[in-house]
C-alpha positions, -999 to +999 in steps of 0.1 A: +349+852+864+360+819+876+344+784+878+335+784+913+329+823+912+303+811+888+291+784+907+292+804+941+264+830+922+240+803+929+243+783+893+241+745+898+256+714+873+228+687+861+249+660+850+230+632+827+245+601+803+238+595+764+229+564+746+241+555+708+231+569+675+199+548+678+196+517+655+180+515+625+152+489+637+143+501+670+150+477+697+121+459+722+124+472+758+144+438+768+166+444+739+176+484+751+175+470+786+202+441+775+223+470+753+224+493+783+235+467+809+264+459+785+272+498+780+270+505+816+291+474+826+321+488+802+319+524+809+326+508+850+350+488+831+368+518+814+369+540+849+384+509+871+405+492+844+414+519+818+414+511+779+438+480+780+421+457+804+385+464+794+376+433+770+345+426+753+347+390+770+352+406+806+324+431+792+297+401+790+304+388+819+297+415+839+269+426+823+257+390+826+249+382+786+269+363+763+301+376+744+279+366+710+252+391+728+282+417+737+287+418+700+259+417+682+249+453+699+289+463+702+306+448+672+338+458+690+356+474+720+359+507+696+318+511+697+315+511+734+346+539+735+327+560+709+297+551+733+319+566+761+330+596+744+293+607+735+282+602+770+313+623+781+304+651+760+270+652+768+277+653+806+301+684+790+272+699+780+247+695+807+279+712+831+286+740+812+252+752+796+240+761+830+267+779+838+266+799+804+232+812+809+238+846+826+275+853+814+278+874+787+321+878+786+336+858+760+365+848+777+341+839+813+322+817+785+358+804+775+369+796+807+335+775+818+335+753+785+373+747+792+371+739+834+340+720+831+354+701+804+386+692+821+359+684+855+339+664+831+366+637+822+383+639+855+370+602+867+389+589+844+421+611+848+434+578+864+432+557+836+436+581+808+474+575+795+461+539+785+437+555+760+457+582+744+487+551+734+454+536+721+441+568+703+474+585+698+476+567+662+463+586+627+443+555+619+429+545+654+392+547+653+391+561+685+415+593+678+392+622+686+400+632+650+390+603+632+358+603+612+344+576+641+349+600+664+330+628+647+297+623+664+311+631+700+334+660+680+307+674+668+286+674+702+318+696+720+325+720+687+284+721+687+290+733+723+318+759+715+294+776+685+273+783+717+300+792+741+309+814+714+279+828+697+260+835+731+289+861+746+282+900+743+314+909+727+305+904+688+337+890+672+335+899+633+316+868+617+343+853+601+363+853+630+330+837+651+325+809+622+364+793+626+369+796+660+348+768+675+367+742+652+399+759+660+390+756+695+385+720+697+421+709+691+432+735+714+408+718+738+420+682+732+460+699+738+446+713+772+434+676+781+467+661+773+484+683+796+461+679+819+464+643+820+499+642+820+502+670+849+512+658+881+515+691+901+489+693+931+452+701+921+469+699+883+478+734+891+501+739+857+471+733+838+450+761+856+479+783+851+482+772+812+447+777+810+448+812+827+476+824+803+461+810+772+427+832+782+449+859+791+465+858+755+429+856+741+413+886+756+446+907+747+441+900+712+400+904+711+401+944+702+429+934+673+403+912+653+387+938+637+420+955+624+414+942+586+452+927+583+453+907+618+415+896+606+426+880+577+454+865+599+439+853+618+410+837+600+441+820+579+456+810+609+421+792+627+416+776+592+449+759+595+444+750+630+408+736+622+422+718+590+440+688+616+402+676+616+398+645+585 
């Protein structure tokens, strides 16, 4: 079952945004009112400018506070990407749980976690090349695999255990545990191809997507088979293992 097959049996999307770990003191309602405006004011940044051209300076001034103000809730330009990153996730979330409700088939469950992700970050498809040179580095803070990161990381792998965990075809519980984490790099793979993909409608990416699922459901009944298990589980562990 498709995306739009899904969507066409009457399921809709209920998109919301996310706010920061909160603070250890908790802020007066000018104070969260302040933080947001600068938040909001660089995610807009981040979807018209890209990574590069979004300063803290241009940040503030937009959001109509000082840069000292900027910093004292965003100490730097990283925070407010980690900021984004949550918020994207969440919106992941609120997409595809809908959706997941009333399909049982792993690989349907598979296939709405990875187009409503790829739907989710499409506003800033435009701008996206000037965050993976920023994020492409080991040591960037803002690599989805750094430990900065781990909060959003752990929102999408949190949605994969569920993608996973609520289908009807019961992979042996080994199997189950590894895949999310697995999963997410394949996921972050899809998204670079995706972002690179200049075919109309990104139509390699669909087609990548398609094969990959194809693969996956071709190998499901194998799982079991005690030598492909252990495999296989060998095989996720390594693939997870990219993670700090």
């Amino acid at each position: 079952m498709r995306l739009d097959e899904v969507r066409r049996a009457g399921y809709s999307l209920n998109m919301f945004s996310s706010s920061a770990e909160p603070p250890q003191k908790p802020l007066t309602p000018k104070a969260e009112a302040t933080k947001a405006r600068i938040r909001d004011a660089a995610m807009a940044s981040f979807v018209e400018r890209g990574y590069p051209d979004t300063t803290i300076r241009l940040i503030a001034k937009e959001a109509g506070v000082s840069v000292g103000n900027a910093y004292y809730y965003f100490p730097s330009k990283e925070h407010l990407v980690q900021e984004l990153y949550e918020q994207v996730q969440h919106d992941h979330g609120a997409s595809a749980r809908p959706l997941l409700e009333d399909v049982a088939g792993l690989v349907d469950r598979l296939r709405i976690f990875f187009e409503t992700g790829l739907e989710t970050v499409g506003a800033y498809r435009r701008v996206a090349p000037g965050f993976l040179s920023a994020m492409v580095s080991p040591d960037s803070p803002i690599n989805p695999l750094s430990a900065e990161s781990s909060p959003a990381r752990d929102l999408t792998v949190g949605l994969l255990r569920d993608t996973v965990s609520g289908a009807s075809h019961r992979l042996p519980d080994d199997i189950a545990d590894h895949l999310p984490e697995a999963l997410f790099p394949a996921y972050l793979a899809l998204i670079l191809r995706w972002t690179y993909d200049e075919s109309p409608e990104q139509a390699k990416t669909t087609r990548l997507l398609d094969t990959g699922l194809k693969l996956f459901a071709v190998a499901l009944p194998f799982l079991r088979v005690p030598g492909v298990r252990g495999v296989t589980r060998d095989l996720l562990d390594q693939i997870a293992d990219v993670r700090p």
